[in-house]
C-alpha positions in Angstrom: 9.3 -22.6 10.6 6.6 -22.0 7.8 7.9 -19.0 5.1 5.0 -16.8 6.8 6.5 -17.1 9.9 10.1 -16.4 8.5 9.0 -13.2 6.5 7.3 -12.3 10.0 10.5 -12.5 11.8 12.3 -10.6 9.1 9.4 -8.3 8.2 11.3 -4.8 9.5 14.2 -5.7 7.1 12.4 -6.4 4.3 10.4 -3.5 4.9 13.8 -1.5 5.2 14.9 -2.6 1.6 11.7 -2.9 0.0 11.0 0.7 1.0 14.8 2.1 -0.1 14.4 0.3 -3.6 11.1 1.8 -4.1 12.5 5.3 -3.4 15.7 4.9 -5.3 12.9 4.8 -8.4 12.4 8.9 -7.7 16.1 11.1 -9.2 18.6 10.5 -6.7 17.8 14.2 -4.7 14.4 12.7 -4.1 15.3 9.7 -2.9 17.8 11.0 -0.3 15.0 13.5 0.8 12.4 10.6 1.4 14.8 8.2 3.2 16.4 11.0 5.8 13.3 12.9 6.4 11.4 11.0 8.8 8.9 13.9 10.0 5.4 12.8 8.1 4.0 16.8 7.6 7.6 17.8 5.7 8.0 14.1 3.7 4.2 13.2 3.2 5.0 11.1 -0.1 8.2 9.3 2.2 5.0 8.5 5.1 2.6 7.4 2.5 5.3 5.5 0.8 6.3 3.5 4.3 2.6 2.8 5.2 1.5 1.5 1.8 4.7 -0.7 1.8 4.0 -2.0 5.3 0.1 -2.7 5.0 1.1 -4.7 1.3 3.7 -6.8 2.9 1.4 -7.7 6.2 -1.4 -9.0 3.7 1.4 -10.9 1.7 2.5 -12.6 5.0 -1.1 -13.1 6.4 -2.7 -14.2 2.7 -4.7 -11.2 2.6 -7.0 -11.2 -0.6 -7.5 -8.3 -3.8 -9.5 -6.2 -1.6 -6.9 -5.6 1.2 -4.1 -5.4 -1.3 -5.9 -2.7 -3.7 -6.5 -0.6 0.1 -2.8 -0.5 0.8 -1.7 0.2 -2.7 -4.2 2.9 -4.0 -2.4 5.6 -1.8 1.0 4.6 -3.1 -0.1 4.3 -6.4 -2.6 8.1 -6.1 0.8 9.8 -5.8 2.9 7.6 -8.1 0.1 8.4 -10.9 0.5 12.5 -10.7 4.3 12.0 -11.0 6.0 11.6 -14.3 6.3 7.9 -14.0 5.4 5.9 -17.0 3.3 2.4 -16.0 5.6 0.5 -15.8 8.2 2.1 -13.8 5.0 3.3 -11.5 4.5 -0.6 -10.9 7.9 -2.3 -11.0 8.0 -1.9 -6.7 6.1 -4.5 -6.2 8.1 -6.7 -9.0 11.6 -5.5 -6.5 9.7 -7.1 -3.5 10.4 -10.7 -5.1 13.9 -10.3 -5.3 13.9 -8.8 -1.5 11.9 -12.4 -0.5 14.4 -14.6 -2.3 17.1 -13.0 -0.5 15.9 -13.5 2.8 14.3 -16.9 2.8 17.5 -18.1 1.1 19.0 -17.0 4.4 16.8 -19.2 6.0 17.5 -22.1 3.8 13.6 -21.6 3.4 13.7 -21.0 -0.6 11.7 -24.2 -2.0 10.1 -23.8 -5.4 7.2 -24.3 -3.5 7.2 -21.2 -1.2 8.6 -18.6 -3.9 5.3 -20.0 -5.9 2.8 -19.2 -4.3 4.4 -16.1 -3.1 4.9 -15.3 -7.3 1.2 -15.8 -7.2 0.1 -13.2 -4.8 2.9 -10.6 -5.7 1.9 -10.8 -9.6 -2.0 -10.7 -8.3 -0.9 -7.2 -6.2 1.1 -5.9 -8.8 -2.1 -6.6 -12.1 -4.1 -4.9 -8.5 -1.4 -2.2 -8.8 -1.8 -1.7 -12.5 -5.7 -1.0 -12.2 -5.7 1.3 -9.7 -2.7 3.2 -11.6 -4.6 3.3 -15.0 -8.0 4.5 -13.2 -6.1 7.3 -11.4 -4.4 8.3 -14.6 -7.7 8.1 -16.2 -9.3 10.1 -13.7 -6.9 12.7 -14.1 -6.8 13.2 -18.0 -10.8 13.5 -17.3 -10.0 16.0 -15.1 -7.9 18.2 -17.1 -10.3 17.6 -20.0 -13.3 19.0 -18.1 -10.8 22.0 -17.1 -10.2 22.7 -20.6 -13.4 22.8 -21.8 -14.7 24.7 -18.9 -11.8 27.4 -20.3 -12.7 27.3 -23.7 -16.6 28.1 -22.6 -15.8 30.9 -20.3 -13.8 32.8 -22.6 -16.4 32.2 -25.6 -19.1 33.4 -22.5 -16.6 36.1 -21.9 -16.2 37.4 -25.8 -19.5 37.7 -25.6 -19.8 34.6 -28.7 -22.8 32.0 -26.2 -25.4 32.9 -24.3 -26.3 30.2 -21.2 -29.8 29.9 -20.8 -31.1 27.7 -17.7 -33.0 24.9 -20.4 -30.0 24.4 -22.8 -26.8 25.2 -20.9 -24.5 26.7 -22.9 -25.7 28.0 -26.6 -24.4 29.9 -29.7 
């Protein structure tokens, strides 16, 4: 049996502990919230969680390229980016799934140098993936609360009476 094959036949239980060490990354309260709720509308992060984790382990197992990774991780990593993770604890997930792997193809008697190389390979390509779609949504969001800001600091200057907006210039002193 190929090591596709063999994650394939134990893909719900590495799905199982690859989702409950990505959860037991949130304070323990969290964690036991987003593995016992199971209705998607009151545990939205849990759901999103569980479908990211799902999609990233079927294009592991079928060789799925960048493209099909960065689609399953840029939900996951949307919410993981407003949170008060840092980088690299926003990441490490995907790092976790290696260990997971090892386990199980070990059962197996299927753990050749071979097969956790080229498995290496495509879980360090998904997680350097991960890391670029963390960044841009972090980016995206200091832009955000920079354009906020100075669309604060105009209106009250507006406000105090201090610019005038004219259509040609936008705002003026």
């Amino acid at each position: 049996m190929s090591s596709a094959k063999s994650l394939a036949t134990k893909r719900q239980e590495i799905l199982k502990n690859w989702f409950q060490v990505t959860v037991d990354s949130y304070p323990p309260d969290t964690a036991r919230f987003l593995k016992s709720q199971k209705d998607p509308f009151a545990n939205p992060v849990g759901q999103t969680t569980r479908q990211s984790l799902e999609a990233l382990l079927d294009a592991l197992i079928s060789g799925a390229g960048r493209d099909t990774m960065a689609a399953a991780l840029d939900p996951i990593l949307r919410i993981r980016a407003v949170q008060t993770f840092t980088p690299s604890k926003a990441t490490s997930f995907i790092f976790l799934l290696k260990q997971i792997l090892r386990k199980h193809l070990a059962e197996d008697g299927r753990e050749s140098g071979e097969t956790m190389d080229g498995l290496d390979r495509q879980i360090d390509e998904m997680a350097m993936t991960a890391f670029d779609i963390y960044v841009a949504c972090r980016e995206k969001i200091y832009e955000l609360k920079a354009t906020e800001s100075r669309n604060q600091f105009f209106g009250s200057l507006k406000r105090a009476g201090l610019i005038v907006e004219t259509e040609a210039d936008g705002p003026g002193l």
